[in-house]
C-alpha positions as CSV (number, residue, x, y, z in Angstrom):
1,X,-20.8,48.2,-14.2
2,X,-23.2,45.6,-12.7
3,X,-26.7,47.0,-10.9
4,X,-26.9,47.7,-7.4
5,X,-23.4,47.3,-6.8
6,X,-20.3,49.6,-5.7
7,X,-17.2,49.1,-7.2
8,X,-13.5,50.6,-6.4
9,X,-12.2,52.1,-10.0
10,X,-8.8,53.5,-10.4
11,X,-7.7,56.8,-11.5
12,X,-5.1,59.1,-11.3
13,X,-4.9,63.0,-10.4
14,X,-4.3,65.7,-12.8
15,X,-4.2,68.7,-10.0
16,X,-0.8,67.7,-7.8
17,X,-1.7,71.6,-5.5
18,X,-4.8,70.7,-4.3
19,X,-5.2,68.7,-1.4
20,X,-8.5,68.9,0.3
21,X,-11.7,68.0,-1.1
22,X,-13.6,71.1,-3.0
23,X,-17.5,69.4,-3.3
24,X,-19.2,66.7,-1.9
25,X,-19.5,64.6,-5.0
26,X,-18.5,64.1,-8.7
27,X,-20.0,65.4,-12.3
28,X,-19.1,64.7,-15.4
29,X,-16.4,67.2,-17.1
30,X,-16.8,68.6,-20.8
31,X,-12.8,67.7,-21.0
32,X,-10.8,64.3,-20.6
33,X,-7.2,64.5,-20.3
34,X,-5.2,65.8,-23.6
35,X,-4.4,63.2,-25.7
36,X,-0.7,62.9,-25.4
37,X,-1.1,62.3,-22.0
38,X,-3.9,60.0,-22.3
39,X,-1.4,58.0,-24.6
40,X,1.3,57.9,-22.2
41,X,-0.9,56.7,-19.7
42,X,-2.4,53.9,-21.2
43,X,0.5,52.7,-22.3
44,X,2.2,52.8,-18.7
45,X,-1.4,50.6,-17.4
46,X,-0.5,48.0,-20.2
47,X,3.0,47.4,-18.9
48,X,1.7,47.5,-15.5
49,X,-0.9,44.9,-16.7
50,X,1.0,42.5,-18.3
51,X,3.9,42.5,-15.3
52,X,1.5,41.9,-12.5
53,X,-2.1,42.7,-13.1
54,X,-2.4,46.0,-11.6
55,X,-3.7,49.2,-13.6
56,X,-1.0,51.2,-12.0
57,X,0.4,54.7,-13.8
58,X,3.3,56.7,-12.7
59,X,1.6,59.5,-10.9
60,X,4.7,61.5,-10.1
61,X,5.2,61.5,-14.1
62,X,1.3,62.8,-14.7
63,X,2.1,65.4,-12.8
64,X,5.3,66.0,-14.3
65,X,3.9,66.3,-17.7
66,X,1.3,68.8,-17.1
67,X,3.2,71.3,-15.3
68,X,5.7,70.7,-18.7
69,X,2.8,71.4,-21.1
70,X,1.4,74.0,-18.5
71,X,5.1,76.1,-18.9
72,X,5.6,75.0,-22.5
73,X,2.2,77.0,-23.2
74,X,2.6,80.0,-21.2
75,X,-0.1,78.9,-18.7
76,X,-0.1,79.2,-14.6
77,X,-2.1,77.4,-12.3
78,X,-1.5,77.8,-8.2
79,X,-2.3,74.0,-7.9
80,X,-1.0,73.0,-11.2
81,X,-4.2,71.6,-12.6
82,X,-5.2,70.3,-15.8
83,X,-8.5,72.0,-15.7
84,X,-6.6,75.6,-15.8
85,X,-4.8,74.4,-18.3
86,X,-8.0,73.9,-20.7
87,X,-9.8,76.8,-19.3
88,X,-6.6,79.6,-20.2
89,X,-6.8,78.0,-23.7
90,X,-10.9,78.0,-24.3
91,X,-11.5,80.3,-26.9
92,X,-9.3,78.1,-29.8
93,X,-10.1,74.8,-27.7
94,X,-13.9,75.9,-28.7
95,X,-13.3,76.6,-32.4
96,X,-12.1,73.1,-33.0
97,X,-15.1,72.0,-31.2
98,X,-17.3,74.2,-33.4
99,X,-15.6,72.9,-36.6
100,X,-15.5,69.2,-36.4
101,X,-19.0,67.8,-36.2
102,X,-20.5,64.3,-36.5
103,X,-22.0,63.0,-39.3
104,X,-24.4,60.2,-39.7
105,X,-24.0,56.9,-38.7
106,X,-20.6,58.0,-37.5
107,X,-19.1,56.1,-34.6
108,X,-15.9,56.5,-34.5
109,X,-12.9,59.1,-35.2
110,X,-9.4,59.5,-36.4
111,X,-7.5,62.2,-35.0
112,X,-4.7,63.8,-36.6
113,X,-2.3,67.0,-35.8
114,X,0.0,68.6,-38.2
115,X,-0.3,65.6,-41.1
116,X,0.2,63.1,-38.2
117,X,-1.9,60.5,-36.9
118,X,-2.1,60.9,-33.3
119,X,-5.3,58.4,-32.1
120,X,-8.7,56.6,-32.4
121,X,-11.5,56.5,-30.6
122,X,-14.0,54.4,-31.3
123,X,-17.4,53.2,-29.8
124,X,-20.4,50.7,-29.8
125,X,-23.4,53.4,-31.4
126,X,-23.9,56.6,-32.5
127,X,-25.2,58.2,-29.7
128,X,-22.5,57.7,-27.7
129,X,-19.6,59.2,-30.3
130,X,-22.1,62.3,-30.6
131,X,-22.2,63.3,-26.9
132,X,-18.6,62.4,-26.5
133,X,-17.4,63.7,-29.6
134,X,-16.9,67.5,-28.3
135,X,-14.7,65.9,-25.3
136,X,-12.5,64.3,-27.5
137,X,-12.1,66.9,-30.2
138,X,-10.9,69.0,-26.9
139,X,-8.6,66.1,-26.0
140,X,-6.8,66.4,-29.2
141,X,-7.5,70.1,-29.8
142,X,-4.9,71.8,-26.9
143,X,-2.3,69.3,-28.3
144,X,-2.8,71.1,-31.7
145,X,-2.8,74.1,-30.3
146,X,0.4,73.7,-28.6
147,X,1.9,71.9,-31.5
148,X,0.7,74.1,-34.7
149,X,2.6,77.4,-35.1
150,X,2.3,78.3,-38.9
151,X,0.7,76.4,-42.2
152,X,-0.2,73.0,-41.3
153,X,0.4,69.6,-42.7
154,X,-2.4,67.7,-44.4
155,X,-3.2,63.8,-43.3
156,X,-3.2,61.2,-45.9
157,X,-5.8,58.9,-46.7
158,X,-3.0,55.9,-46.5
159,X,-2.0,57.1,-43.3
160,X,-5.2,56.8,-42.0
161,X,-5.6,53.4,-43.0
162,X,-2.1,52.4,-42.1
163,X,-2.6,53.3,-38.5
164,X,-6.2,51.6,-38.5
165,X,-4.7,48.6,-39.7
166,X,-1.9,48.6,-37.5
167,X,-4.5,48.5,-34.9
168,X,-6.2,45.4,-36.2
169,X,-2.8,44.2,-36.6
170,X,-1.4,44.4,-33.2
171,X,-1.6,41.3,-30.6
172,X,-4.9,41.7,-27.5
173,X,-4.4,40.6,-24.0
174,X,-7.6,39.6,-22.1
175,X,-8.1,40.5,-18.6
176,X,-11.1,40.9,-16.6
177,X,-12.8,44.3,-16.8
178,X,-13.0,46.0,-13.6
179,X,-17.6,45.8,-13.9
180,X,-19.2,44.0,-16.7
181,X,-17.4,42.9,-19.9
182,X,-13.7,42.4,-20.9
183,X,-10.6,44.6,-20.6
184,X,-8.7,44.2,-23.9
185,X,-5.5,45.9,-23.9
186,X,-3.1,46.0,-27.2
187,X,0.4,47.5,-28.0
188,X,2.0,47.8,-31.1
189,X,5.2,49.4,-33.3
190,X,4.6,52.8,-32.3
191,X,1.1,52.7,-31.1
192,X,-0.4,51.6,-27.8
193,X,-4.6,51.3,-27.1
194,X,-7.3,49.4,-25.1
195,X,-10.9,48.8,-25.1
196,X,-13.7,47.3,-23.3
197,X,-15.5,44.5,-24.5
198,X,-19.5,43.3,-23.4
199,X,-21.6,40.9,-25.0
200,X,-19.7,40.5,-27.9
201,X,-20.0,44.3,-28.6
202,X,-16.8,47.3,-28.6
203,X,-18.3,49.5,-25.8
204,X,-15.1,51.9,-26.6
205,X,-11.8,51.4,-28.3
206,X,-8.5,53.7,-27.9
207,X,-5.5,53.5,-29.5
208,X,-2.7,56.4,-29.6
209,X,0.2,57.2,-32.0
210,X,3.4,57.0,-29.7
211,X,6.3,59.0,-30.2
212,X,8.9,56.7,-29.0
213,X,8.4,53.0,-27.0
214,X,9.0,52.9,-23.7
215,X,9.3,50.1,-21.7
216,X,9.8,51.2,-17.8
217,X,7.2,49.6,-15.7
218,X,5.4,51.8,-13.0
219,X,4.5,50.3,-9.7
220,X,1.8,50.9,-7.4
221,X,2.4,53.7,-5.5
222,X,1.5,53.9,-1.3
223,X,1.4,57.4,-0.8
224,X,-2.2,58.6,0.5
225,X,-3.7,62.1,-0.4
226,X,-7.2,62.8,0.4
227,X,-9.9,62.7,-2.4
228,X,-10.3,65.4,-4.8
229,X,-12.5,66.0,-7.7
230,X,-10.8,66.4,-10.6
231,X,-9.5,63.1,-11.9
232,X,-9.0,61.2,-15.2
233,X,-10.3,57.9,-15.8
């Protein structure tokens, strides 16, 4: 974002119990939003986008989706919040955290669960894939963790390079980043991503494996709630 200047970004909630502010301010989480949801919702703000320019998602379906996961994994949270979610599950969230390390030069990831590809993430330097690195792997991890019951599938090398070039592959649409730079926003078969573009440079790219296209579009909803702190970007 620009110097010296305040801007209005959008986000959705991830704790639909909670309706009073719990702090005076924000900090940064060690979790994002697991990845399956991430993917959902980035592909909802590209069809919102494209039909009207808004980077609208279907909050009632966020919601949704984690009290689904929440029940799926045996979890209970009085305001049905994401955060529980991660924190009932540390223990094996944190040995996938402890397993996959950077290496050198390395600035971007692929992620795969069960011999499936599921996402990349990929960013301008190294720096910035090691200190977000452990957020991501946690992302992905309580997907795994849901998903994985006995011997797991190993991912091919081909697939790897299939869904990377599928990426390349698929057609951008250019729209004005909400600060600095360019909002680049991409969909193909199967897949869905974004990234944001300064000076020339990838600040970060994401692009998710989808299960099955979709094509409802969500519209901005009206209904007011008063802030709260934990959010996904």
């Amino acid at each position: 974002m620009p110097a010296q200047q305040a801007l209005v970004i959008p986000v959705s909630c991830v704790e639909a119990g909670r309706w009073q502010s719990a702090a005076g301010g924000f900090v940064p989480s060690s979790r994002t939003h697991y990845a399956k949801a991430r993917a959902e919702k980035v592909r909802q703000v590209n069809v919102s986008m494209r039909a009207d320019g808004a980077r609208t998602a279907d909050q009632t379906e966020i919601w949704a989706d984690i009290s689904a996961k929440a029940s799926r994994m045996g979890g209970h949270s009085a305001t049905s919040a994401m955060a529980d979610l991660f924190e009932q599950h540390a223990a094996p969230i944190e040995a996938y955290v402890d397993a996959i390390l950077p290496i050198d030069r390395q600035v971007g990831a692929v992620f795969a669960i069960d011999g499936e590809v599921r996402g990349l993430e990929l960013f301008d330097t190294e720096p910035t894939l090691r200190r977000l690195l452990p957020k991501l792997v946690r992302s992905y991890a309580i997907d795994a963790i849901e998903t994985v019951r006995a011997k797991t599938k190993a991912v091919r090398v081909q697939q790897v390079e299939a869904f990377i070039e599928a990426v390349a592959a698929a057609t951008p649409e250019r729209f004005p980043a909400i600060g600095l730079g360019t909002d680049v926003r991409f969909e193909g078969p199967s897949l869905t991503g974004g990234a944001l573009v300064t000076d020339d440079a990838v600040i970060h790219l994401a692009a998710f494996h989808l299960d099955e296209p979709k094509t409802r579009i969500f519209r901005r909803s009206h209904s007011r709630r008063p802030d709260t702190d934990d959010r996904v970007f």
